[in-house]
C-alpha positions in Angstrom: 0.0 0.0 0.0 1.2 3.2 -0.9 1.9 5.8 1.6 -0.9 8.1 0.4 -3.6 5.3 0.8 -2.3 4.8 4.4 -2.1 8.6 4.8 -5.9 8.6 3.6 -6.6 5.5 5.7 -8.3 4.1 2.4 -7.3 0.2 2.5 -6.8 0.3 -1.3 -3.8 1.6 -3.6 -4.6 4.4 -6.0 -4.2 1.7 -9.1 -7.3 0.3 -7.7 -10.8 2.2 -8.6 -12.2 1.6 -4.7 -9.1 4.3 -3.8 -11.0 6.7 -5.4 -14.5 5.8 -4.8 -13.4 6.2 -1.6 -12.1 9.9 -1.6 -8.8 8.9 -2.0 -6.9 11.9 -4.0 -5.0 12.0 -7.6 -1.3 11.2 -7.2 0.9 13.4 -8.8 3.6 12.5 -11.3 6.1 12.7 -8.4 4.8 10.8 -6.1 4.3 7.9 -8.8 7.7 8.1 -9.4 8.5 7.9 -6.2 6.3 4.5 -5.4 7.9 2.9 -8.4 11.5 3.9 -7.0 10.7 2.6 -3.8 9.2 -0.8 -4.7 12.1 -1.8 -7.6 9.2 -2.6 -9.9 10.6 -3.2 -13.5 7.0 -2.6 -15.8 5.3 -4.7 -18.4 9.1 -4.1 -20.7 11.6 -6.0 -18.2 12.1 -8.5 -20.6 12.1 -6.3 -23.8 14.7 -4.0 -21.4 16.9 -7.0 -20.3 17.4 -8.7 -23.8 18.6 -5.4 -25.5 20.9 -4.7 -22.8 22.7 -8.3 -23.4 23.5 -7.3 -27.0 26.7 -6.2 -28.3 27.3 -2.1 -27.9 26.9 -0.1 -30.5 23.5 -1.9 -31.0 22.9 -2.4 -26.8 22.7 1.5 -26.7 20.7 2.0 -30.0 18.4 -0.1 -28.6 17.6 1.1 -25.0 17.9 4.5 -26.7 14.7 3.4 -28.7 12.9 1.9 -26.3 13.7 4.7 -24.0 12.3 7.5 -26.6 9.0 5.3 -27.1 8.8 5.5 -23.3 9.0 8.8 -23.1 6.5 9.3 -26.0 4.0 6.7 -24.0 4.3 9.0 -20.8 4.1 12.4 -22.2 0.6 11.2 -23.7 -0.1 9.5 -20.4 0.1 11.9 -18.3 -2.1 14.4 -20.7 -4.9 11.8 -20.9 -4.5 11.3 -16.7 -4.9 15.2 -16.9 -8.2 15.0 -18.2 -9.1 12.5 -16.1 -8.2 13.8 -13.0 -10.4 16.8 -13.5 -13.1 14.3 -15.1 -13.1 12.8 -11.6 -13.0 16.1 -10.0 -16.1 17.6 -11.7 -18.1 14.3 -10.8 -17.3 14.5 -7.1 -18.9 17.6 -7.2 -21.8 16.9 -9.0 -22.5 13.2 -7.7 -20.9 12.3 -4.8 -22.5 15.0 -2.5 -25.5 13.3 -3.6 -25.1 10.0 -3.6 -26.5 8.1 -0.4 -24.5 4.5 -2.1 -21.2 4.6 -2.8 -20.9 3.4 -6.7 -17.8 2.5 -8.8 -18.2 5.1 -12.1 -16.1 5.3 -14.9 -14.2 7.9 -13.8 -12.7 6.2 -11.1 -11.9 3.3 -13.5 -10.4 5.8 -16.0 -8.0 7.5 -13.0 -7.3 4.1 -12.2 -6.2 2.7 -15.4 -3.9 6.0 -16.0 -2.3 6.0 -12.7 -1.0 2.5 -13.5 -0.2 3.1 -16.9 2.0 6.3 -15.3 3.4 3.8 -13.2 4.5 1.4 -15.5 5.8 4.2 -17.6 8.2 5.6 -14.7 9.1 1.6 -14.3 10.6 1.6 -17.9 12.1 4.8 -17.6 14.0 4.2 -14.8 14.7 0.4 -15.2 16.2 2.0 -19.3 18.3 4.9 -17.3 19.7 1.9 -15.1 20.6 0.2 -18.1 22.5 3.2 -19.9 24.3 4.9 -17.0 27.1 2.0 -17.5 28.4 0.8 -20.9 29.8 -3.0 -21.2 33.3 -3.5 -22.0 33.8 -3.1 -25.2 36.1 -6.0 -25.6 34.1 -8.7 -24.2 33.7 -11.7 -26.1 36.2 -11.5 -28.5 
C-alpha cells in the first residue's frame, strides 16, 4: 500500500478504482515516481529491457535509446490523458458524490485508475532504461 492510501486511511492503492471511490486523492507525477522507486518494480518491458541490454554495444545503446524514446512518448501522452481524467473525476465529485446516499464504482474512477498504473509502468521503464545506460559494457568482451 502506498503511503498516500495509508495517509488517507483508504485500505486500497490508488491503481485500484475503490481508492478513489473512496475519496482517495490523484497522485501526482512525483509521487508515482516515487512508489515505483521505492518498490524496484521493472513494468510490463523488463524483458524487452533485459534482452537489449545483453546485445553487443553499438547496438545495446541503439536499442535502450529506442525503447527509452517510445517511453517517453508513451508517458508524455499519459500523463495528458491522466490530466483530463483527474479533473473528469474532479467535476463528478462535485456533481455526484455529495449526492449520492451509495457509494458506486463510475467510470471515472476506473479511467483515473487505469492511468495511474499506466504512469506507473511508464516511470518503471524509464527508470529500469536509465539503469541500463548509466554503464556501458566493455567493449572488448567476447572477443
Amino acid at each position: 500500500m502506498t503511503k498516500a492510501a495509508q495517509k488517507d486511511n483508504i485500505p486500497y492503492n490508488p491503481g485500484h478504482p475503490w481508492y478513489y471511490v473512496l475519496g482517495g486523492r490523484v497522485q501526482m507525477p512525483r509521487e508515482i515516481f516515487n512508489a515505483v522507486k521505492a518498490s524496484g518494480y521493472r513494468g510490463w518491458r523488463e524483458e524487452d529491457i533485459e534482452k537489449a541490454s545483453r546485445r553487443q554495444e553499438p547496438a545495446r545503446s541503439v536499442s535502450l535509446r529506442k525503447i527509452r524514446e517510445a517511453s517517453l512518448t508513451e508517458l508524455f501522452r499519459d500523463m495528458s490523458v491522466c490530466r483530463k481524467e483527474a479533473r473528469k473525476l474532479r467535476f463528478y465529485r462535485m456533481q455526484y458524490e455529495a449526492s449520492c446516499i451509495q457509494r458506486v464504482c463510475a467510470d471515472e474512477h476506473v479511467n483515473i485508475s487505469l492511468k495511474y498504473n499506466h504512469l506507473y509502468n511508464d516511470f518503471a521503464h524509464l527508470i529500469a532504461l536509465d539503469e541500463a545506460l548509466s554503464y556501458q559494457p566493455d567493449l572488448f568482451e567476447g572477443l
